[in-house]
SEMARLO-72060 format. One record per residue: residue number from 1; chain; x, y, z of N, C-alpha, C in turn. Coordinates in pm, whole numbers, plus 32768, in hexadecimal, padded with zeros to 4 digits. Layout:
N
 num chaine  n.x  n.y  n.z ca.x ca.y ca.z  c.x  c.y  c.z
 NUM      A    X    Y    Z    X    Y    Z    X    Y    Z
...
This chain:
252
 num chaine  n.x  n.y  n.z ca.x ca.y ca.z  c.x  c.y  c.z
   1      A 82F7 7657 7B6B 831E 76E3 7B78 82CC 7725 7BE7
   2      A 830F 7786 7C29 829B 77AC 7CA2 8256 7826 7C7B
   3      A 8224 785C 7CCB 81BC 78B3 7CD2 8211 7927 7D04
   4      A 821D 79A6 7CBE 823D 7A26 7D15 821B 7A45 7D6B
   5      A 8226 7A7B 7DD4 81F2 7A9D 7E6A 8202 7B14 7E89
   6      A 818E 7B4B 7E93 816D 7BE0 7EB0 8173 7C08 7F44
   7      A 8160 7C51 7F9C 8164 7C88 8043 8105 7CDD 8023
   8      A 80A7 7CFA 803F 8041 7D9B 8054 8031 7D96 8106
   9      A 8093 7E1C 8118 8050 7E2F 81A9 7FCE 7E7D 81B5
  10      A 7F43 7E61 822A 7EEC 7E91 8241 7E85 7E3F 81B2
  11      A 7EAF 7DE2 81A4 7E55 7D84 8128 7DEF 7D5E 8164
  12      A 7DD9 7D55 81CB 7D1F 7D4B 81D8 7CB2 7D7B 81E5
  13      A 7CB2 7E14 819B 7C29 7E49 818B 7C90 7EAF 8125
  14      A 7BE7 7F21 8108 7C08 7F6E 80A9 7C65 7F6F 8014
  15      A 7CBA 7FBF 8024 7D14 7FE0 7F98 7D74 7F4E 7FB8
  16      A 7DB3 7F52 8019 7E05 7EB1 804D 7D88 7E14 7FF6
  17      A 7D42 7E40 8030 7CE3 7D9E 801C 7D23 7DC2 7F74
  18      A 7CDA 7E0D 7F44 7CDB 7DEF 7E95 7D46 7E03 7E50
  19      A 7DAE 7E13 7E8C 7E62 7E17 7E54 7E51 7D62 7E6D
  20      A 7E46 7D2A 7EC6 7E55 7CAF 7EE2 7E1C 7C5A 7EA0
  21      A 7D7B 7C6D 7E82 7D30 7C29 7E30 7D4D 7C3C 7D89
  22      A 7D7A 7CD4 7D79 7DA1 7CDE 7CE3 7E39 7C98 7CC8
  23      A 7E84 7C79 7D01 7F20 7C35 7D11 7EE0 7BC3 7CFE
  24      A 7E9E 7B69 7D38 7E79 7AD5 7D36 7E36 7ADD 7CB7
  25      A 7DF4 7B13 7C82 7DC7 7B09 7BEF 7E2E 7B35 7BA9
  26      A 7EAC 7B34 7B9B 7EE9 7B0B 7B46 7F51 7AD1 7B77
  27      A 7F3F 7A67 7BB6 7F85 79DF 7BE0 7FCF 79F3 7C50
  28      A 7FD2 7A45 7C80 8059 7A6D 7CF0 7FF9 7A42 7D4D
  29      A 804B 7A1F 7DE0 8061 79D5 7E47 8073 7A5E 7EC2
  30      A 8009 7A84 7F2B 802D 7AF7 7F55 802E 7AD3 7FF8
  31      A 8046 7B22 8014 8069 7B33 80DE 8038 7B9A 8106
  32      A 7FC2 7BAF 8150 7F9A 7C45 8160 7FAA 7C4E 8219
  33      A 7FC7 7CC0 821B 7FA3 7CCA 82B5 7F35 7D1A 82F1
  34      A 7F27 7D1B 8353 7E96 7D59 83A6 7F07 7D9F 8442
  35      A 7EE0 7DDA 8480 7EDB 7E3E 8501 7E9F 7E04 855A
  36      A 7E0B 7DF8 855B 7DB2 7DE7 85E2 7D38 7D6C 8591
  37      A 7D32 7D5C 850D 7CA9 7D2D 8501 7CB3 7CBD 8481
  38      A 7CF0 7C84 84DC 7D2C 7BCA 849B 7CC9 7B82 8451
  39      A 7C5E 7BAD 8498 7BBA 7B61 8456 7BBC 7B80 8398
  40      A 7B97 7C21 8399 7BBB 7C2C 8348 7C09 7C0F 82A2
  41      A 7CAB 7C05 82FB 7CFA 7BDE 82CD 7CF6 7B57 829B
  42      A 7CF8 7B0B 82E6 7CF5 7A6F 82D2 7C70 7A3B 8255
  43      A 7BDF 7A9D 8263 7B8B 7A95 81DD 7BDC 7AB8 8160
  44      A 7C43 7AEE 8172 7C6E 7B4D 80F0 7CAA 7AAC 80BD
  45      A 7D16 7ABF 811D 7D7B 7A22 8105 7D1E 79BE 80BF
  46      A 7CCB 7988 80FC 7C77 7921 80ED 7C26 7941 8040
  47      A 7C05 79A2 8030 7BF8 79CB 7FCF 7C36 79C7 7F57
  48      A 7C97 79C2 7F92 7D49 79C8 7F1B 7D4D 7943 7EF6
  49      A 7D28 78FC 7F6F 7D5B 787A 7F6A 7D2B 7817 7F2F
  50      A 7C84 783B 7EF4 7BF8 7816 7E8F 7C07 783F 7E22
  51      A 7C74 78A1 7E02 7C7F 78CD 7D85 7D04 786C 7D15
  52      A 7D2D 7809 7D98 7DA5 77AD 7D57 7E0B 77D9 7D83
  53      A 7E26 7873 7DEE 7ED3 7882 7DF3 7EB7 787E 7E74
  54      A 7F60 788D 7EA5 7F85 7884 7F1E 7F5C 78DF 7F92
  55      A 7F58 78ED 7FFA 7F74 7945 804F 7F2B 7945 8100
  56      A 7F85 79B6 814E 7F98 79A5 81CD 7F63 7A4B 81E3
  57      A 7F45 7A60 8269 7F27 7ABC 829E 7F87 7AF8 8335
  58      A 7FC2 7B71 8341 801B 7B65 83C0 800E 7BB6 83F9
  59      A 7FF9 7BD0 84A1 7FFA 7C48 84AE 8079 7C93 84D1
  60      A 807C 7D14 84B8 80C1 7D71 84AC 80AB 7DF5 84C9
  61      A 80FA 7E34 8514 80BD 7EDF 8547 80FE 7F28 8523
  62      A 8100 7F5F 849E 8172 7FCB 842B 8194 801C 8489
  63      A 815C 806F 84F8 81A6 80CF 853D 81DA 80B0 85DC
  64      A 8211 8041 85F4 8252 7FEA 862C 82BD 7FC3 861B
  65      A 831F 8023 8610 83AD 8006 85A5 83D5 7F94 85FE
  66      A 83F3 7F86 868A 844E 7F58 86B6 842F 7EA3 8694
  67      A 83A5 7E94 8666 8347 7E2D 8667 8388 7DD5 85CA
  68      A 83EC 7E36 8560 83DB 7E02 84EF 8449 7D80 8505
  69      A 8489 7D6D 8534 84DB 7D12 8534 84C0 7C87 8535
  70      A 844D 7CAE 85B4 83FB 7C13 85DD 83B5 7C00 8579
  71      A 8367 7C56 851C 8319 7C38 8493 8348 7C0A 8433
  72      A 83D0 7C45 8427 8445 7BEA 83B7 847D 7B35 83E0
  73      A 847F 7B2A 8450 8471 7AB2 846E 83F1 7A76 8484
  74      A 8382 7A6F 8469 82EF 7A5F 8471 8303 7A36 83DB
  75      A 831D 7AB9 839C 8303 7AAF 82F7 8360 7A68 82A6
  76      A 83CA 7A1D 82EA 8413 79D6 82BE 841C 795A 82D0
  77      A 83C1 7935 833A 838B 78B8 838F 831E 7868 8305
  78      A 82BC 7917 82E2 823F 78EC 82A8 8257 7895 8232
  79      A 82F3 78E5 81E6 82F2 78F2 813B 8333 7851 8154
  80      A 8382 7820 81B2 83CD 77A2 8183 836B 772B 81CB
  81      A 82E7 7776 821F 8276 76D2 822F 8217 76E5 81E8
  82      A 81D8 775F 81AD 8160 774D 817B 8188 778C 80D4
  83      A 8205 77B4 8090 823A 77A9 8016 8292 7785 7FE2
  84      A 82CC 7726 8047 8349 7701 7FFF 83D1 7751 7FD0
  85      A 83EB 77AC 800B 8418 782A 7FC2 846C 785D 8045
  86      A 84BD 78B4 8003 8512 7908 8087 8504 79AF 8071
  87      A 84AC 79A7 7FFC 84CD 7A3D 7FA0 845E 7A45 7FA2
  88      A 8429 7AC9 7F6C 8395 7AF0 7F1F 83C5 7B3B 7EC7
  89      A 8382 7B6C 7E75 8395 7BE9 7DE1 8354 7C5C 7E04
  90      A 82C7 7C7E 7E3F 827F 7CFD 7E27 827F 7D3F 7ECD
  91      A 82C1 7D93 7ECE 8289 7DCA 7F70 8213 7E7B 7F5B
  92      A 81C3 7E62 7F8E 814F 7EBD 7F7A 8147 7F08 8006
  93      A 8177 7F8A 8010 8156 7FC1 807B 80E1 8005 806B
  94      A 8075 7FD0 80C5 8001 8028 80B1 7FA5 8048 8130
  95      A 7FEE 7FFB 81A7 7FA3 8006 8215 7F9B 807D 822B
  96      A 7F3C 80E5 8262 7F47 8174 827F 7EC4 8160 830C
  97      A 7EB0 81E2 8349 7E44 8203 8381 7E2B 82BF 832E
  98      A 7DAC 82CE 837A 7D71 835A 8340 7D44 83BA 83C7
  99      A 7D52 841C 83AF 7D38 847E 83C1 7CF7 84FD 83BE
 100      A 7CBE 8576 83B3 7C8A 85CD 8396 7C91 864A 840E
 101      A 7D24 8670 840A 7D41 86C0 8479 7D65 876E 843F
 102      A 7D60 87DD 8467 7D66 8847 846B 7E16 886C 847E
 103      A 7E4D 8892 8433 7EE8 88C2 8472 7F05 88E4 84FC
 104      A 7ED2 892D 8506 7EAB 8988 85A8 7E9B 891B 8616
 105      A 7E6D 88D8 8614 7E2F 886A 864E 7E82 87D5 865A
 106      A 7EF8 87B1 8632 7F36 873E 8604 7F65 874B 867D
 107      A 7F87 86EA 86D3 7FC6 86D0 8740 8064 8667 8752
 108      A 80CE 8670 875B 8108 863A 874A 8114 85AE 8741
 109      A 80B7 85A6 87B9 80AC 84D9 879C 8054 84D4 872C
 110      A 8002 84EA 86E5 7FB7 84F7 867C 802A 84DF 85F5
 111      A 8099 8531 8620 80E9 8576 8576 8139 84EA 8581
 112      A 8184 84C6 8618 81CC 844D 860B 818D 83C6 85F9
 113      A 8100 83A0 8605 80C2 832F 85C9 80D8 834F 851E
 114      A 80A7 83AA 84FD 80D9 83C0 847B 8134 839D 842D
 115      A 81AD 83D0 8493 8210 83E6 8453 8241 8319 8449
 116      A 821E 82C4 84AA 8229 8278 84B4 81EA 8217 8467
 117      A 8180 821B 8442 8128 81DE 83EC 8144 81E8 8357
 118      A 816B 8270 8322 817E 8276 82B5 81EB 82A1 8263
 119      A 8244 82B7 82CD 82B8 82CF 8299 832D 825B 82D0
 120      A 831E 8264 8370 83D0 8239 8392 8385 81AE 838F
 121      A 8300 8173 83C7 8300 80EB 8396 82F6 8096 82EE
 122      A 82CE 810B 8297 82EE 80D9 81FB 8375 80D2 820F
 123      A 83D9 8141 8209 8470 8110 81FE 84BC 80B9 8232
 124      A 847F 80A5 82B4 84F4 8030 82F1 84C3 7FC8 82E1
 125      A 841F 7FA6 82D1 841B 7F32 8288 845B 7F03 820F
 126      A 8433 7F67 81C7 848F 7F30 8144 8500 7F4C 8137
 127      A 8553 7F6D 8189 85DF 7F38 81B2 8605 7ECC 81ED
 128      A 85AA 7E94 8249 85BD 7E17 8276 8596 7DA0 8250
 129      A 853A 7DBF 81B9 84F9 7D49 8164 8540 7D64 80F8
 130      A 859D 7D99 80B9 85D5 7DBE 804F 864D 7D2D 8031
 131      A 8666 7CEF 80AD 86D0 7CAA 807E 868B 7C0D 8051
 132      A 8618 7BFC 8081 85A0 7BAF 8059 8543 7BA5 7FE5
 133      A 856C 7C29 7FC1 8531 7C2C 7F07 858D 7BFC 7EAA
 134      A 8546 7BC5 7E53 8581 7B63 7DFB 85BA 7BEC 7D91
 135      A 862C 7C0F 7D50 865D 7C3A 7CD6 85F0 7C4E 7C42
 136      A 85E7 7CC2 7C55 8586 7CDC 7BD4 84FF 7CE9 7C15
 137      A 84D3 7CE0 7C81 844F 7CEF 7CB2 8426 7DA3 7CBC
 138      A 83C7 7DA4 7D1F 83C9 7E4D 7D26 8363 7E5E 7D9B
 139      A 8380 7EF5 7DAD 8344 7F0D 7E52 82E3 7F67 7DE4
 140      A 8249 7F9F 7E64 81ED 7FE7 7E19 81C7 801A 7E79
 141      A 81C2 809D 7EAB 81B8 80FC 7F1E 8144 8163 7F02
 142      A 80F2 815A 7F7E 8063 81A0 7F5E 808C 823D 7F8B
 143      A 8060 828E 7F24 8067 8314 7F55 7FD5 8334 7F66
 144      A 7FCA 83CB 7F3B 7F4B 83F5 7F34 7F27 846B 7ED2
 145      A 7ED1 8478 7EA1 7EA2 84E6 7E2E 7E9F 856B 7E76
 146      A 7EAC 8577 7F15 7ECD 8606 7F33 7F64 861B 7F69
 147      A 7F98 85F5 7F14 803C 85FD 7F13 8033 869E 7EA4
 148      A 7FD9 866E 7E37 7FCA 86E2 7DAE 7F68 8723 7DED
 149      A 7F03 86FC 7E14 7E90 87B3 7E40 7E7C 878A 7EB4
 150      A 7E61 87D8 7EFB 7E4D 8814 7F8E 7DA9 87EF 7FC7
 151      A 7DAE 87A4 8054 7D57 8793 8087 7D33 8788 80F8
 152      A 7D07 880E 812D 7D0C 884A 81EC 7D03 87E9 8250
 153      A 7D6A 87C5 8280 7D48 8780 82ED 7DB2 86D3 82CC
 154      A 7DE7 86EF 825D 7E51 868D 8236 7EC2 86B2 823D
 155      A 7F0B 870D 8280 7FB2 874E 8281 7FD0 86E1 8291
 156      A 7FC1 86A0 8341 8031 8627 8345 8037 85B8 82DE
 157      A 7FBC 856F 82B2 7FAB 84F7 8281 7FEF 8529 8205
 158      A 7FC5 8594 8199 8002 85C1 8128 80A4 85CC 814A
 159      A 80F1 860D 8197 817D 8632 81B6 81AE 85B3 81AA
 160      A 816E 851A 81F6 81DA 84C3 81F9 81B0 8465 8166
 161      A 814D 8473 8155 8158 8437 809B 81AA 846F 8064
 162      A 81B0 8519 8050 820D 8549 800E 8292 8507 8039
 163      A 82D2 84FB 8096 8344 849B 80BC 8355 8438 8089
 164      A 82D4 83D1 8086 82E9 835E 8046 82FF 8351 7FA3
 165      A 82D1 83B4 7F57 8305 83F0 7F00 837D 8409 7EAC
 166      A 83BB 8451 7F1E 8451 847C 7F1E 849E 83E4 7F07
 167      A 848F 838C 7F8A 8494 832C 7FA8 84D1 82BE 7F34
 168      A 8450 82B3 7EC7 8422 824F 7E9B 848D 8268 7E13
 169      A 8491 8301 7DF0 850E 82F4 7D9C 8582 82DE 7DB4
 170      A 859C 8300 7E49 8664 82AF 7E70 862C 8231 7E73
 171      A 85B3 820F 7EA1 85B0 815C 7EA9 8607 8134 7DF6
 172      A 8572 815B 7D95 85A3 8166 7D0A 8655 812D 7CE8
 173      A 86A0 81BA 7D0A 8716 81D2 7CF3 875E 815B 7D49
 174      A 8754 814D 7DB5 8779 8119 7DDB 8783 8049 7DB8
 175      A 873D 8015 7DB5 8717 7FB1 7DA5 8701 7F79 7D06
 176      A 8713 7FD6 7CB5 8727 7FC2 7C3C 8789 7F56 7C03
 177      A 87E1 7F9B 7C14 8854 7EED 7C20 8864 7E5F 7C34
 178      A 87B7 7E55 7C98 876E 7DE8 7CB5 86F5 7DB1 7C0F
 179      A 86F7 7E1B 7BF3 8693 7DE8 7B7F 861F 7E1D 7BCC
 180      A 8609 7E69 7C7E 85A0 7E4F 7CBA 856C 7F1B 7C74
 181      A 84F5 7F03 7C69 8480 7FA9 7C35 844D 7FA8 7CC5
 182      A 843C 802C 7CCC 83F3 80A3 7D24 83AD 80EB 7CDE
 183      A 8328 80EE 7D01 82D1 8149 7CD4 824F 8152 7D50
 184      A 8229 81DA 7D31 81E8 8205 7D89 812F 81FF 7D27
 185      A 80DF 8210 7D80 802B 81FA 7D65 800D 8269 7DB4
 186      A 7FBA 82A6 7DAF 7F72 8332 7DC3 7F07 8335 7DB2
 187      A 7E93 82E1 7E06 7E19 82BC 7E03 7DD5 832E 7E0B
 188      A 7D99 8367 7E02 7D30 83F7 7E00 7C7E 83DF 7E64
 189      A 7C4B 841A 7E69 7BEB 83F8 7EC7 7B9C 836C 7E93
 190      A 7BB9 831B 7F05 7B7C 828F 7EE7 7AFA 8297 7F57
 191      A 7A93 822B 7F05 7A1E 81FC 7F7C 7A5C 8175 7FB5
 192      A 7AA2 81A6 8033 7ABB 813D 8092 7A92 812C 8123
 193      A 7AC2 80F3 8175 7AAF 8124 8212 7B18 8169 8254
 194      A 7B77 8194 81F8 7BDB 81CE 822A 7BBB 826D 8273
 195      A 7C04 8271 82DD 7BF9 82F9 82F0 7B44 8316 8315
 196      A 7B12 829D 838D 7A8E 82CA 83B4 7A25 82A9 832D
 197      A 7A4D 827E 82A4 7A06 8273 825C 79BF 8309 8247
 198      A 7A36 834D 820B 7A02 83FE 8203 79A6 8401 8191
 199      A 79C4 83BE 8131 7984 83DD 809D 791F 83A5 80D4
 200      A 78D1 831D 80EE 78B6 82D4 80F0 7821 82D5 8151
 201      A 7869 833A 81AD 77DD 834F 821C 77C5 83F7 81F5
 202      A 77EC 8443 8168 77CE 84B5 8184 77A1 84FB 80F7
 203      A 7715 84D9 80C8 76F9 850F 8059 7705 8586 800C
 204      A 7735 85ED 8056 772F 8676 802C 77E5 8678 800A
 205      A 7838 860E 8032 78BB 862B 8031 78E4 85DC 7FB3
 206      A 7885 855B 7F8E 7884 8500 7F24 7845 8552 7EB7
 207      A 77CD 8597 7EC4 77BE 85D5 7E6A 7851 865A 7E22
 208      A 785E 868F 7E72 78C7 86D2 7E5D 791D 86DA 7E0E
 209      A 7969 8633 7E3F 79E7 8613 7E28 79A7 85DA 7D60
 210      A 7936 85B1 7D62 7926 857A 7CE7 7905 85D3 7C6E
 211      A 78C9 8663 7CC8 78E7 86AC 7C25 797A 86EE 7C0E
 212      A 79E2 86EC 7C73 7A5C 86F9 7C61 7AB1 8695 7BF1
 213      A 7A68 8628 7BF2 7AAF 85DF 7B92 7A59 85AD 7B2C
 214      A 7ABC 85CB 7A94 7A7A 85A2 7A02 7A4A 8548 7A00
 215      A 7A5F 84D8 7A30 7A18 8442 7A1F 799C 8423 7A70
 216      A 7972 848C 7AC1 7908 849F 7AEB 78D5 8462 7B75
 217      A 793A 842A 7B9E 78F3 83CF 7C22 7992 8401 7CA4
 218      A 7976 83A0 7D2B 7A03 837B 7D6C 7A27 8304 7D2C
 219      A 7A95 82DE 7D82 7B1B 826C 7D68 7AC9 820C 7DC0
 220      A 7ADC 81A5 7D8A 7AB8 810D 7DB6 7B24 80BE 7DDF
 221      A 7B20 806D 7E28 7B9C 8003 7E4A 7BCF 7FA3 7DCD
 222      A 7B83 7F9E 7D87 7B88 7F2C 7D00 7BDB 7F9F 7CB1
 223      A 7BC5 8014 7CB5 7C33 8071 7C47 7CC0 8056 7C6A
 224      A 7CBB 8040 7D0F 7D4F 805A 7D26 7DB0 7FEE 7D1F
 225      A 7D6E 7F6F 7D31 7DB2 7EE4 7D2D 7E12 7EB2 7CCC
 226      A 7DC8 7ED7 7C6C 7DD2 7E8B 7BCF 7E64 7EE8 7B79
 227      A 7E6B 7F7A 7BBF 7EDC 7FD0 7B98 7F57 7F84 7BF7
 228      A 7F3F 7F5B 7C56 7FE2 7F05 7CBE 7FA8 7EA0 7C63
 229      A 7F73 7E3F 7C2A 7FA7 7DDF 7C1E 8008 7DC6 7B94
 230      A 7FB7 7E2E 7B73 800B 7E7D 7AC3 8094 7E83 7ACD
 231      A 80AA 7EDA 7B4F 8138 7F19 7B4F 8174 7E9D 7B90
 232      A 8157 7E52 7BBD 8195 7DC9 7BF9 8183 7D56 7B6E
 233      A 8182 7D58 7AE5 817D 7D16 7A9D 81EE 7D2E 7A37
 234      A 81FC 7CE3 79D8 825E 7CF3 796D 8257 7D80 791C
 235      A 81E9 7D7B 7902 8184 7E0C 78AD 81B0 7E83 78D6
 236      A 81F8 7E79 7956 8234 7F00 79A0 82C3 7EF6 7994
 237      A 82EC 7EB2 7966 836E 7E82 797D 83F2 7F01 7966
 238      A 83A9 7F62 7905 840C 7FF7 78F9 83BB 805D 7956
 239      A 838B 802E 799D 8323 80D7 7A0A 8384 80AF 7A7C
 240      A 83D9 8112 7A8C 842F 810E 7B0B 8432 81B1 7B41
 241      A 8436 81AF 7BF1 8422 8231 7BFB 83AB 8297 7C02
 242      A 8348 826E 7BDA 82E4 82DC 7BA8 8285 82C4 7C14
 243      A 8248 8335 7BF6 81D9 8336 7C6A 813D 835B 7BF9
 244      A 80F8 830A 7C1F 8094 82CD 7BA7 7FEC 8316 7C1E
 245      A 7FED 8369 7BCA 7F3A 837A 7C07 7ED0 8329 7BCF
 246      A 7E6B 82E3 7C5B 7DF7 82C5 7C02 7D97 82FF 7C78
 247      A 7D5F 834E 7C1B 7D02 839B 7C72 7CAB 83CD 7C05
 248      A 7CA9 83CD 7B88 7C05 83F1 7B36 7C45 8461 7B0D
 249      A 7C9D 8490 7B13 7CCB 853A 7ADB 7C68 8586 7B46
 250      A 7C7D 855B 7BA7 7C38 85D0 7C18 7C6F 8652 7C01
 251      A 7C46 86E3 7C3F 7C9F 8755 7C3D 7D05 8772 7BD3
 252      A 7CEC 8747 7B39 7D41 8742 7AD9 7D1F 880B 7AC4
């Protein structure tokens, strides 16, 4: 019997690395991609690959639409030499970049990397990998915890989560018929390197953010993993549609 096969784009660092590493702990077989920093990436793989499951590393540039085509043939090259397979089950959109810009201040090439990164390259990817998912599998689309409260200097990055959002319930509706779930993740302030490593290099902003939330600390990468690999398991099997916060009850 084979192994399910997961996709996490941007799987080699941060919130990506531990969607990938939490998927391989429970048996799934994953494909992550990287942008610029393969090194990276390829530890993650290699990593996966010590743990007993499968997997490949590819690169890929989410806001590169014209680029996805050649990646679908890349990623179709990968699944039938290095899995045996023509299909996968889990597609994880999570590649993003960060920001911390002022409204006033957003410049159009600024709003269209955006818009590219996190919106029109989630959708047309998973329009163009949709016919490659196996029946009954499910997509898992990263939003963000300031979709619900407000945080200066996030309009653009917040506006196109909110999209992906919207998104993720026609995905839902749509694809249902497949047996395939949509659901959305809403990570809340994590200690990553994302975004300059804001939390991370800035004690007065970490402090902050941690008496904002009941559980007393920030978000870790290990919080966020283990919720995709949930919703990519049987255990989820009626969560369709929803958009799932894990963020500590920040700003409750």
């Amino acid at each position: 019997m084979k192994n399910n096969i997961a996709l996490v784009t941007g799987g080699g660092r941060g919130l990506g690395k531990d969607m990938a590493l939490s998927l391989a702990k429970k048996g799934i077989d994953v494909i992550i991609t990287y942008n610029t920093n393969k090194e990276d990436a390829d530890k993650v793989a290699s990593e996966i690959i010590n743990t007993g499951q499968k997997s490949a590393s590819l690169q890929f540039d989410v806001s590169d639409i014209k680029s996805i085509d050649n990646f679908i043939k890349q990623l179709s090259e990968t699944l039938k030499t290095k899995f045996s397979s023509e299909r996968f089950d889990f597609l994880i959109n999570n590649a993003g970049i960060g920001a911390t810009i002022p409204f006033d201040k957003v410049t159009e090439d600024v709003f269209d990397n955006f818009v590219n990164v996190h919106f029109k390259g989630v959708f047309f990817l998973t329009q163009k990998t949709l016919p490659m998912i196996n029946d009954n599998g499910c997509i898992v689309n990263v939003s963000s915890g300031t979709t619900r409260f407000c945080v200066p200097g996030y309009s653009v990055y917040s506006s196109m989560k909110g999209a992906v959002e919207v998104f993720t319930k026609y995905l839902a509706k749509e694809t249902g018929q497949r047996g395939i779930r949509a659901n959305v993740i809403a990570p809340g302030a994590t200690e990553t390197d994302f975004n300059n490593a804001i939390i991370r290099s800035n004690p007065q902003l970490k402090a902050f953010i941690t008496s904002q939330t009941p559980l007393g600390r920030v978000g870790q990468a290990d919080d966020i993993g283990s919720v995709v690999a949930f919703l990519c398991s049987d255990d989820a099997k009626w969560i369709n549609g929803q958009r799932i916060e894990v963020s500590g009850g920040i700003n409750l």
